[in-house]
N, C-alpha and C positions, 0 to 999 in steps of 0.2 A: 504493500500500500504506500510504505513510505514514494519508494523509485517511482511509483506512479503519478506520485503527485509532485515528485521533484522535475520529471516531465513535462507535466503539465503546464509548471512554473515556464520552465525552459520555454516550452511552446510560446505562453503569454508572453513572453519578456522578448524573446525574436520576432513577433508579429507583432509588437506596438509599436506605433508611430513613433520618427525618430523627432524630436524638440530639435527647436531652433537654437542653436548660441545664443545668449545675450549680449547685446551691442559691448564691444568694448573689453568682453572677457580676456582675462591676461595669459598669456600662456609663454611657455620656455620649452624649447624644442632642442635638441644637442646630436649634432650628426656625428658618425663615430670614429672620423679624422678631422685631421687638417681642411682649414678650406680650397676645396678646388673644384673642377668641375663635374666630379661625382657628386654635387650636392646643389648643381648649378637648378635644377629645377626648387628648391626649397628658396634660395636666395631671388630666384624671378618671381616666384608667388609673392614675394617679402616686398620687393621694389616696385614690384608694379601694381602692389595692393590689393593682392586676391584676397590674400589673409584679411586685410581691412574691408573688403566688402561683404566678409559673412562674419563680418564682428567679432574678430579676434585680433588682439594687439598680439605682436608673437614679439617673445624676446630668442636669438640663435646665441645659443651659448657657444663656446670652443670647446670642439673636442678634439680626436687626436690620441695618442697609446698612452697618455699620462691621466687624460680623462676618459675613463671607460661607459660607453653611453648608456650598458645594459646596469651597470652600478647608481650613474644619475636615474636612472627610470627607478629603478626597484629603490633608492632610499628619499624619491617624492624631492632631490633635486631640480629634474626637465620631466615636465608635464608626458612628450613624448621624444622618443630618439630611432634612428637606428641603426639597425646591427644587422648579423648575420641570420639565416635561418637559423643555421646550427647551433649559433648561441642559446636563439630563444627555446628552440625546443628543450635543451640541458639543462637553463636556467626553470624551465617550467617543470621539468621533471623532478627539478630538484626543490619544488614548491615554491619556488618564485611566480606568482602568479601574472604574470608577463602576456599580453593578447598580442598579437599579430591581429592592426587594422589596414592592413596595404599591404600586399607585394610587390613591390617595385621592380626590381630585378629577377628575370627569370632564368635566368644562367648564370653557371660558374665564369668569373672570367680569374681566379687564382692559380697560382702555375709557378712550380719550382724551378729555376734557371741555375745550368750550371756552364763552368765555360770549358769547350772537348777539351785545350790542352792539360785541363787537368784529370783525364780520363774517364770522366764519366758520360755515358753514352748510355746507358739504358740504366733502368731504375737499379740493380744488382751493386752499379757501379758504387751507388752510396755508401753500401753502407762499410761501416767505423770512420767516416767523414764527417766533419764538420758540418750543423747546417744552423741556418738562424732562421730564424722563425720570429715573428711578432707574440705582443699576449695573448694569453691562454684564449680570446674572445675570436685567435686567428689562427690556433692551432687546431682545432678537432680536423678540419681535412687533412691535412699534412701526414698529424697524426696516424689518420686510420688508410692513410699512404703507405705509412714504413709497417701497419702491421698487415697492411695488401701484400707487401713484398717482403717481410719478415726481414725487415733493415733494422738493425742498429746505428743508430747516428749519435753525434754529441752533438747535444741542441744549444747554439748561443742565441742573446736575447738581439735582435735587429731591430734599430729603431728608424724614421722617419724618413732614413737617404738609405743607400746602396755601396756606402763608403766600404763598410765592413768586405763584401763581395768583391771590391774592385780593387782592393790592395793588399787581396788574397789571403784575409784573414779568417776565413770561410771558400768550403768550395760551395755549395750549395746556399743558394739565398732564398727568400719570396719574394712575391712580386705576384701585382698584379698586370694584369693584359693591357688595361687605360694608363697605368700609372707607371711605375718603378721598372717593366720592360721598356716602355719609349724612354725613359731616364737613364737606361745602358746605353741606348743608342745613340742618343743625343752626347753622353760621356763619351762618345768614338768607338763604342765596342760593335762591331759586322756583325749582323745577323747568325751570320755562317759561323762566328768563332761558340756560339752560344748552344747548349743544347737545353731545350723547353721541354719541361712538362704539364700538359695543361691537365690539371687534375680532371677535369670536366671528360678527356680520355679514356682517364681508369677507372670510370662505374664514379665517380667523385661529384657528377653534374649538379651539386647543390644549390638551389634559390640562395642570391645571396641577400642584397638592403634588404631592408621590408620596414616599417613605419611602426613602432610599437610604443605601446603604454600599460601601464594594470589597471586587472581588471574592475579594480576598483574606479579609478577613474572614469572608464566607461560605464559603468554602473551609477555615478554620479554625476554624469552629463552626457550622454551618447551623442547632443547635436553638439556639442565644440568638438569630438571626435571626427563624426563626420565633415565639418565642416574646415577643418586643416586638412583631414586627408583629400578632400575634394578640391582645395586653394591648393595642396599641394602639387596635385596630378594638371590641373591645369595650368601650375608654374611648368613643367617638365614638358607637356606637349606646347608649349609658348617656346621654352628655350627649342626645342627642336623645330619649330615653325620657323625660330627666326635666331638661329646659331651665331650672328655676330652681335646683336646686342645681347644674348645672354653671355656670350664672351665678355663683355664690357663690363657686364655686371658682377661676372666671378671673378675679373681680374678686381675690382674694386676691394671684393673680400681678400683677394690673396695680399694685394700692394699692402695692405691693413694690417696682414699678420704676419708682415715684410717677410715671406717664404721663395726659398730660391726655386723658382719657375719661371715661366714663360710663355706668352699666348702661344706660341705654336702647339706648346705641350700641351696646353689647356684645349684646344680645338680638337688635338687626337684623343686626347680624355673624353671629349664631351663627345664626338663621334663615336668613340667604340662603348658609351653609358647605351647611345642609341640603341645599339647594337644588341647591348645587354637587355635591355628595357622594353624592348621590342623586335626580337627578334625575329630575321625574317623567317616566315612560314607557320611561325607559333601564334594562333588568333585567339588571343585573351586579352580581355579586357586590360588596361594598365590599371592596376592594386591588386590584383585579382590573384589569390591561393589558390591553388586547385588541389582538390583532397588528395590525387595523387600523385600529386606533386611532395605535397605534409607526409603522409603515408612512407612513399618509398624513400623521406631522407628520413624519418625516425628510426625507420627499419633499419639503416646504414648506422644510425648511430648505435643502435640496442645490438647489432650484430656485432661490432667495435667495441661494446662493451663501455658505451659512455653515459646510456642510460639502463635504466632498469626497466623501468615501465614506460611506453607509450602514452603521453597527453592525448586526452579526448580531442579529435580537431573542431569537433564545435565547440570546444570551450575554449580553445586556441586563436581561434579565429570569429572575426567578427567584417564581414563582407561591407565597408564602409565608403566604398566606390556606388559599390547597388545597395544601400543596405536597404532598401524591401524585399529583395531576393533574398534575405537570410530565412 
């Protein structure tokens, strides 16, 4: 009787109409680096006032490997942040109760880069090699990489540049696809001297951003939920409507947190977010979870042995793009 009527609830609580924001409501949002053009849709909703036209004053904290965003969400820090899937599912397993209202990112674009002359050419070559890796909120793929291939690595901590890798204090670095890969190139390093692994390759294909908050908070405002993830998605398809003024505006944020970049880098960034965010051939909605998408990366993670039990995905997930389709 209880399940039945916990149900029930469930049912009432997804089929009621979602409330509007209140003019003006405050919010703090923390995305989970540096600013660049992986977050260039959040900063275009910001400037161009989508946030202020569904009544939300948004403050964009800094984030970056020293502020960790799923730590500002869960201790009521930033209203919302985000992160990886992988994170949220571990963090939720682990009773963090952490909602996924948007998935932004529908592919991996993470990939471990190593350079051939130091002999590594297929994943075997790793292991007793050095690798670095970012915080714990960037290692679960990598992770459940070395126990793919039953590698032993010594893992160093890699922060914010690619210095560590290029002066050979590390053979094995991260990197991502938009980011820290065009940052070897642009450092002079040839394509051809580099051997890539794109996790996404080796069964690793994991949803990465996605937009989250607790679920508390959604419980006590579902419309300022909606109504950022809505400002935010129409920041993102803005900046890719019109890629040289959202360029203008992420360089705004970057010149601010004087970080060593540079538009060209930011334009390949912001081209391969596209890429990510919409890829071609994949027709979902942009925010859009798809349970089998949730499903087969918890499954990866409970096979890895990162979690124990699988989070319910409706109680995971809150469809805040459509939310009358929940």
């Amino acid at each position: 009787m209880n399940r039945l009527f916990s149900l029930v609830l469930m049912m009432v609580w997804l089929a009621a109409p979602i409330p509007t924001a209140a003019a003006g409501t405050q919010v703090s949002f923390i995305p989970q680096w540096l600013p660049q053009s992986q977050f260039a849709g959040y900063y275009v909703a910001y400037e161009k006032g989508f946030y202020g036209d569904r009544g939300l004053d948004v403050k964009i904290l800094r984030g970056g490997p020293d502020f960790p965003a799923s730590e500002s969400v869960i201790t009521g820090k930033a209203d919302f942040g985000t992160m990886f899937l992988t994170t949220a599912i571990l963090k939720r397993a682990n009773g963090f109760k952490l909602m996924n209202i948007a998935q932004i990112v529908q592919r991996s674009a993470l990939m471990l880069v190593a350079k051939k002359a130091s002999g590594i050419l297929v994943p075997a070559d790793m292991n007793g090699k050095k690798v670095a890796l970012w915080g714990e909120e960037f290692q679960i793929q990598p992770q459940a990489f070395f126990q793919q291939h039953h590698l032993g690595v010594k893992i160093l901590h890699q922060g914010s540049t690619m210095n560590l890798f290029l002066r050979g204090g590390v053979q094995v670095a991260s990197a991502m696809w938009y980011n820290e890969y065009y940052r070897l190139l642009q450092a002079g390093v040839n394509p051809e001297e580099l051997t890539t692994f794109f996790l996404a390759d080796y069964g690793l294909n994991f949803p990465e951003d996605g937009i989250y908050c607790l679920e508390s908070t959604f419980k006590k405002d579902p419309g300022k939920c909606v109504n950022f993830v809505q400002a935010s998605i129409a920041g993102w398809k803005y900046a890719f409507a019109h890629p040289d003024e959202a360029l203008d505006i992420v360089m705004k944020y970057v010149n601010a947190a004087h970080l060593p970049t540079n538009r060209p880098q930011q334009k390949w960034m912001l081209q391969r977010m596209q890429d990510i965010i919409q890829p071609p051939g994949a027709h979902i909605p942009m925010g859009t979870l798809s349970q089998e998408s949730y499903e087969r990366v918890a499954r990866e993670l409970k096979k890895y042995g990162f979690i124990g039990n699988v989070p319910a995905f409706h109680q995971f997930y809150r469809n805040c793009e459509s939310p009358h389709e929940n």
